[in-house]
N, C-alpha and C positions, 0 to 999 in steps of 0.2 A: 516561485520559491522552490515548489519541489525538484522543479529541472536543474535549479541554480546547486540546489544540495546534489542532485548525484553529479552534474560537473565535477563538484569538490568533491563529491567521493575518489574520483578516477581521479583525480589530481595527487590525492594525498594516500590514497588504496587500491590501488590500481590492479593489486591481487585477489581484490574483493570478486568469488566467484560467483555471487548471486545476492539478492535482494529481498525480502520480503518485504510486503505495505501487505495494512488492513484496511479495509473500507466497510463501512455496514451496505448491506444489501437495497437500502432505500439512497442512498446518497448518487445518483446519477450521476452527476457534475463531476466528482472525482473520479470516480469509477473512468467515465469518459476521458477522462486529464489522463487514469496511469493505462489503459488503451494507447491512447495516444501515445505515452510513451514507451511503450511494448510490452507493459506485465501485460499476465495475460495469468487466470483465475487455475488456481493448483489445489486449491481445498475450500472449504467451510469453516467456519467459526461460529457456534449459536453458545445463545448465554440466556438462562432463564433468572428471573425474581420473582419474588414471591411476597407482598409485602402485608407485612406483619397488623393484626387485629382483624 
């Protein structure tokens, strides 16, 4: 599905100069998937909670 969506990026945006995806840091499987199709890791993203009582 995600390959299928940027085809149709480049189809319909073809100026589009770059991409971003998020993945959390435990998810393998995708991580490997956007690998596979060439991102390749530019920053970090952490997020804390704190939950309440």
């Amino acid at each position: 599905m995600k390959l299928e969506n940027l085809r149709m990026l480049q189809r319909h945006s073809p100026e589009t100069p770059r991409i971003y995806t998020y993945n959390a840091a435990s998810n393998a499987h995708m991580l490997a998937v956007n690998t596979r199709l060439g991102f390749r890791p530019t920053g970090r993203l952490g997020e804390l909670q704190k939950k309440a009582g």
